[in-house]
Every structure is written in structure tokens, then in C-alpha cells.
Biotite code that builds the C-alpha atoms (Angstrom):
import biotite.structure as struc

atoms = struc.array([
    struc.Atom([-67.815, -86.579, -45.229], chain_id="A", res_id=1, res_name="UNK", atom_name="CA", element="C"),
    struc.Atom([-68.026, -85.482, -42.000], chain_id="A", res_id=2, res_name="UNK", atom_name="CA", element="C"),
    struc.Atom([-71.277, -85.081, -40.176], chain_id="A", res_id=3, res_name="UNK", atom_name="CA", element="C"),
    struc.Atom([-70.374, -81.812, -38.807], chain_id="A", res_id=4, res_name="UNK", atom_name="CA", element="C"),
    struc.Atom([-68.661, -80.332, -41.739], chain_id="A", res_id=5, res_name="UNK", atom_name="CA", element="C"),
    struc.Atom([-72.014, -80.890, -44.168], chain_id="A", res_id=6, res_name="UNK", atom_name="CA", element="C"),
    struc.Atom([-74.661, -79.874, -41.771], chain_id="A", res_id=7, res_name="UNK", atom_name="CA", element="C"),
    struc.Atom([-75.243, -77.260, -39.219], chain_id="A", res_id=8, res_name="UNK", atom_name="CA", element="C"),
    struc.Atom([-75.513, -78.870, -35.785], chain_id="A", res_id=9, res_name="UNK", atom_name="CA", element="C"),
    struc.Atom([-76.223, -75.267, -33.832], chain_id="A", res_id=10, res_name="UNK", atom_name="CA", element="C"),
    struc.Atom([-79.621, -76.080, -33.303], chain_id="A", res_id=11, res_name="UNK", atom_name="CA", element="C"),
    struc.Atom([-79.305, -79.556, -31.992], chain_id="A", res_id=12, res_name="UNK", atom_name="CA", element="C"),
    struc.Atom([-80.060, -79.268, -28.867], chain_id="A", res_id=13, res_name="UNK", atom_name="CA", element="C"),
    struc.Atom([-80.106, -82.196, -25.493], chain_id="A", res_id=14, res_name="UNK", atom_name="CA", element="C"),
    struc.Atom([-83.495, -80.754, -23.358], chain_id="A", res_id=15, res_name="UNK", atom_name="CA", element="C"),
    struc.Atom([-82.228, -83.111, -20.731], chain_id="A", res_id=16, res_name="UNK", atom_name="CA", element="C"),
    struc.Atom([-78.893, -81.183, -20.502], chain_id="A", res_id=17, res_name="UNK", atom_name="CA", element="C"),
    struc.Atom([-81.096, -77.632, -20.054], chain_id="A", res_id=18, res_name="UNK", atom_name="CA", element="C"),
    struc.Atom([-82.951, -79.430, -16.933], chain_id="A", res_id=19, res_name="UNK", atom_name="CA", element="C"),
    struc.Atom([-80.001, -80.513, -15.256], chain_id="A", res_id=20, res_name="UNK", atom_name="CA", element="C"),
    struc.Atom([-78.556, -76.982, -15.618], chain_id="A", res_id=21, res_name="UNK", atom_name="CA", element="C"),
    struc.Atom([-81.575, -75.587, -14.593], chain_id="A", res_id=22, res_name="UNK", atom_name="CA", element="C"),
    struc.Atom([-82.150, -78.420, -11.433], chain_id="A", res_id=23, res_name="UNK", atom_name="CA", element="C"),
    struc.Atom([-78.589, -78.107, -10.092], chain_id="A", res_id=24, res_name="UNK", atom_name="CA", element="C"),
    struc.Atom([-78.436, -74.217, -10.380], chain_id="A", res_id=25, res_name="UNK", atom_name="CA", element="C"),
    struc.Atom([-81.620, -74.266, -8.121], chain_id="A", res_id=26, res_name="UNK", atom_name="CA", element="C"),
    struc.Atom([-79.790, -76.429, -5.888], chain_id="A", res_id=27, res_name="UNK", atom_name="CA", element="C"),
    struc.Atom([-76.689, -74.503, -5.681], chain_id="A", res_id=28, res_name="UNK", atom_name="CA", element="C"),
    struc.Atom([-78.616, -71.584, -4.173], chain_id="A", res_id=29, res_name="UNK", atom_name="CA", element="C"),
    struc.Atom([-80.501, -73.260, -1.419], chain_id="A", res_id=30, res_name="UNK", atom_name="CA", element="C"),
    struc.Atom([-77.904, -75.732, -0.320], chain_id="A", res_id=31, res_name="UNK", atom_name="CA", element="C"),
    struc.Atom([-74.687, -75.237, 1.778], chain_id="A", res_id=32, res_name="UNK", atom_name="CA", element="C"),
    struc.Atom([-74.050, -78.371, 2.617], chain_id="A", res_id=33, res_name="UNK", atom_name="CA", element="C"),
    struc.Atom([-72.219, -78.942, -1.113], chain_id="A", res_id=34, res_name="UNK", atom_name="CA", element="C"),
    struc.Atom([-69.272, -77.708, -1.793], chain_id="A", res_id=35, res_name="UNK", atom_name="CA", element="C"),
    struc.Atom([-69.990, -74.791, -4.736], chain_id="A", res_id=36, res_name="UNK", atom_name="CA", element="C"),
    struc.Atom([-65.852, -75.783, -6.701], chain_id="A", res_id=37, res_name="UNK", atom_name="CA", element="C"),
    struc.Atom([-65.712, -75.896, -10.314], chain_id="A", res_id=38, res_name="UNK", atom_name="CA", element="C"),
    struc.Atom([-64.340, -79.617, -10.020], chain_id="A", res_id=39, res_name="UNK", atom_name="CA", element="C"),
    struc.Atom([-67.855, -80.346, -7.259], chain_id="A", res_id=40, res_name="UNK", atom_name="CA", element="C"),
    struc.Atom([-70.622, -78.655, -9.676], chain_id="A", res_id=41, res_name="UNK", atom_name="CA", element="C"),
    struc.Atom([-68.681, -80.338, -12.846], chain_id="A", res_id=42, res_name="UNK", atom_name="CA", element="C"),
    struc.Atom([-68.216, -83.859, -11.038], chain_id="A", res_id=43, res_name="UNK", atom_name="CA", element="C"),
    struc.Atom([-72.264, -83.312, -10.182], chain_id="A", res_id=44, res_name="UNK", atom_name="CA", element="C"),
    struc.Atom([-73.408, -82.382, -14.194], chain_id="A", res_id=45, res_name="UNK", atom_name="CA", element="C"),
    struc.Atom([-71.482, -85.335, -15.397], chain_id="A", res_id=46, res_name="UNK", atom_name="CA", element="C"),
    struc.Atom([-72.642, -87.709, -12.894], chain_id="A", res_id=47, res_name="UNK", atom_name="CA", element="C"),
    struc.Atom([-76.140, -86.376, -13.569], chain_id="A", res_id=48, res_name="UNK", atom_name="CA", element="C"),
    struc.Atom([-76.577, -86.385, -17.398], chain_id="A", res_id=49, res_name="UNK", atom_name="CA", element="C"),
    struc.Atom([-74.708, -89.813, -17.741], chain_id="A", res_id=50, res_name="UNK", atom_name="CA", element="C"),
    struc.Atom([-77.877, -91.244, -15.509], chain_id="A", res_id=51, res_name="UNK", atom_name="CA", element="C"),
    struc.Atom([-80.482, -89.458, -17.237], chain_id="A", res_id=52, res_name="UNK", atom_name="CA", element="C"),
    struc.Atom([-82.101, -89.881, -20.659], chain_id="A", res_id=53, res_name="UNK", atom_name="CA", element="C"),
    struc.Atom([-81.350, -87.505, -23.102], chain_id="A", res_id=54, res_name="UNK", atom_name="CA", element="C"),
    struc.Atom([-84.044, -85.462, -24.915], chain_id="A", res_id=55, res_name="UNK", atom_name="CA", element="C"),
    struc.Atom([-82.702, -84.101, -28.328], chain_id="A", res_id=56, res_name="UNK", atom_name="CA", element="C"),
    struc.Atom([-84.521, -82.164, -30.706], chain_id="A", res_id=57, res_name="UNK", atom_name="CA", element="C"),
    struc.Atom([-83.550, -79.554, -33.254], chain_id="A", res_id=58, res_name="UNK", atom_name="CA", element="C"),
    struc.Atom([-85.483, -76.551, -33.032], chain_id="A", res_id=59, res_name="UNK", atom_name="CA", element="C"),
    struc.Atom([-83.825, -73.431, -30.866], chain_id="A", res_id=60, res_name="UNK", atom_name="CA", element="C"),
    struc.Atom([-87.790, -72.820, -29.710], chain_id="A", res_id=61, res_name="UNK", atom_name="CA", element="C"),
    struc.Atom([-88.610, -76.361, -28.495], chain_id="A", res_id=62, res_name="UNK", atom_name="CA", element="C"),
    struc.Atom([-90.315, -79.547, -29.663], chain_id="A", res_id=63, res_name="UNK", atom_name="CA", element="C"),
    struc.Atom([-93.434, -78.666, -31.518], chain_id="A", res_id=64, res_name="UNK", atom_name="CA", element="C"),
    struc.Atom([-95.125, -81.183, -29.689], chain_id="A", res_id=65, res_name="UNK", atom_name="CA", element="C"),
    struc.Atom([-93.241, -81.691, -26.492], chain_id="A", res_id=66, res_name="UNK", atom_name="CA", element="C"),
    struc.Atom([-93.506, -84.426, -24.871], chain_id="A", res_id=67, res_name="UNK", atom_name="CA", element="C"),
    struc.Atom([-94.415, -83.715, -21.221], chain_id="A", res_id=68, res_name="UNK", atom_name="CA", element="C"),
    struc.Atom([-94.984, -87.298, -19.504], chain_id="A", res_id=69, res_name="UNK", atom_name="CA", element="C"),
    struc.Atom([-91.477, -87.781, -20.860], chain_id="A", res_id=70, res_name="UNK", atom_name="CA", element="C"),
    struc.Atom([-89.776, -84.407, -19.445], chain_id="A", res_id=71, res_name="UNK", atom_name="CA", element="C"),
    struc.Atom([-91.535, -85.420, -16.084], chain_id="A", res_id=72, res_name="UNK", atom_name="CA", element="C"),
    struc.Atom([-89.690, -88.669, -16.062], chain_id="A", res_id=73, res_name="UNK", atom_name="CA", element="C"),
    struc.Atom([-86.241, -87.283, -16.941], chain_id="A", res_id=74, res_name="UNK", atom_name="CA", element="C"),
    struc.Atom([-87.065, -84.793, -14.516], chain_id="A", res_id=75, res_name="UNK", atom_name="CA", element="C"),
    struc.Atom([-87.477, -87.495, -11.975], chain_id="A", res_id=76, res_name="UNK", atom_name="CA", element="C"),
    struc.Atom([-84.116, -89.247, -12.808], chain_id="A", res_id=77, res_name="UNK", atom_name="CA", element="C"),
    struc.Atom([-82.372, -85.691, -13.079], chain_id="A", res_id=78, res_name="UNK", atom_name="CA", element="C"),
    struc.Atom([-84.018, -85.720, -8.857], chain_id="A", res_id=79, res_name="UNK", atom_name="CA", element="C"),
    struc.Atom([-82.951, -88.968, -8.248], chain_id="A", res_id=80, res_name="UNK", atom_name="CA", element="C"),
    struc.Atom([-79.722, -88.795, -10.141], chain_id="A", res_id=81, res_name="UNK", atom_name="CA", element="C"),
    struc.Atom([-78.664, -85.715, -8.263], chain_id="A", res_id=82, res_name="UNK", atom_name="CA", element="C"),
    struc.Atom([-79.541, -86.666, -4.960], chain_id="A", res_id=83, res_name="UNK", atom_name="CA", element="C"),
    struc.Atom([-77.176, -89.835, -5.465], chain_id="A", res_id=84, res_name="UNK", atom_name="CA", element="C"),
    struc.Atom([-74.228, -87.209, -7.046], chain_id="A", res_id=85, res_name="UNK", atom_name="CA", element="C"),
    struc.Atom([-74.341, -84.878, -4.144], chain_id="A", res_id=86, res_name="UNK", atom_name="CA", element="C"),
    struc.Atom([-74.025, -88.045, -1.631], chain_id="A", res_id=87, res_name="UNK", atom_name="CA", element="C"),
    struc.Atom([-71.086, -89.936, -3.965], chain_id="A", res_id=88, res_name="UNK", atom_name="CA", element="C"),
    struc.Atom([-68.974, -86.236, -4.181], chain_id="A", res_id=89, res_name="UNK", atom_name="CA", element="C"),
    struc.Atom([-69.461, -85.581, -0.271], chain_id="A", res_id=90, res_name="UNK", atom_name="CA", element="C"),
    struc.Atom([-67.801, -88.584, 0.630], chain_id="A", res_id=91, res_name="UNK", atom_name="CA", element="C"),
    struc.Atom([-65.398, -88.371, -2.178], chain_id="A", res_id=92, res_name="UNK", atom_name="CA", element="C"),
    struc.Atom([-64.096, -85.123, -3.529], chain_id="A", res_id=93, res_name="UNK", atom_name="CA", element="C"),
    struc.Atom([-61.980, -84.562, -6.305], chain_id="A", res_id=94, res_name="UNK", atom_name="CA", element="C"),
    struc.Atom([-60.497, -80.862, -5.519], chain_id="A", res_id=95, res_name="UNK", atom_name="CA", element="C"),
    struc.Atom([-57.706, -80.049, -4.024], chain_id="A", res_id=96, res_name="UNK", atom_name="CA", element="C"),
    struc.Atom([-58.347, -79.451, -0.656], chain_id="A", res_id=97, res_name="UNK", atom_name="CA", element="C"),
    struc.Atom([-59.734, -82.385, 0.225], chain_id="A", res_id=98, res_name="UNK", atom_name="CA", element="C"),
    struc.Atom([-57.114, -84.818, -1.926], chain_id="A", res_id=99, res_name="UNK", atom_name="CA", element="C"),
    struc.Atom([-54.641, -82.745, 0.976], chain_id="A", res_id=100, res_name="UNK", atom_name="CA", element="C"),
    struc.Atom([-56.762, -83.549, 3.838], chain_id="A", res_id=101, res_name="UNK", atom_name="CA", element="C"),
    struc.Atom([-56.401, -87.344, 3.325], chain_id="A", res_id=102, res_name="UNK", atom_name="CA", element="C"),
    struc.Atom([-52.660, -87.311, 3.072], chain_id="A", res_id=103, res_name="UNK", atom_name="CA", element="C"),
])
């Protein structure tokens, strides 16, 4: 059997994914200096959550006892993480426009 054909996975939910969401939205509106593409902001998630540890838990409302020294330090790789995204998609984009610029 199938995991996800006997259980109900709706409420399993990755914390860590939330805080990158939440980080790089924050980012988006105070920074012009990255480029704002679908292919950019997805290029940045990915980069970000495969750095970062995950946080799972299964309650839509939260951990009933979260954890908050370990939020703090995936919120410090999330920091780090992105930093070192934004710098790696700068100097090389996957969209369009700048694959044509090269050539």
C-alpha cells in the first residue's frame, strides 16, 4: 500500500519551507538588485530549501511545543543560504534574456 493512498498527508507540513517563503518574499520587496522572473525567485526557493534543514510536523496550527532555538538556526541557514542564491543566480541566470545576451 501506498503511503499516500492510506493516510491523509494534508496536514504534513515542512515549517522550513513557510520561512523561506516568508524570508524571500521580504526580500523581493526591498531589493532591486534581483531579478523578480518566475525562473530567478524559483531557482532562489530551490537553492534555498535544499541548504536548509527541514522542520516537519503535522498539525495545520503548529508544533505544540515548537522548538524555537531550532527555527532560529534554520532561520540562520535560510539567511545564509539566500544570500549565497541571490549571488550564484546574478552571475548565472537561467531565463531567457540573459541565455540571449551570452550568445
Amino acid at each position: 500500500m501506498k503511503i499516500s493512498e492510506g493516510y491523509s498527508l494534508e496536514n504534513l507540513i515542512n515549517r522550513s519551507l513557510d520561512m523561506v517563503f516568508e524570508r524571500i518574499e521580504e526580500l523581493l520587496d526591498v531589493r532591486d538588485d534581483f531579478c523578480h522572473c518566475q525562473e530567478c525567485v524559483l531557482d532562489l526557493i530551490a537553492y534555498t530549501l535544499n541548504r536548509v534543514t527541514p522542520l516537519y510536523g503535522t498539525s495545520l496550527l503548529g508544533s505544540l511545543h515548537p522548538n524555537r532555538k531550532k527555527e532560529k538556526k534554520v532561520q540562520i541557514e535560510i539567511d545564509l543560504a539566500i544570500n549565497a542564491g541571490i549571488k550564484r543566480i546574478i552571475e548565472h541566470p537561467h531565463h531567457e534574456d540573459a541565455k540571449q545576451e551570452t550568445i
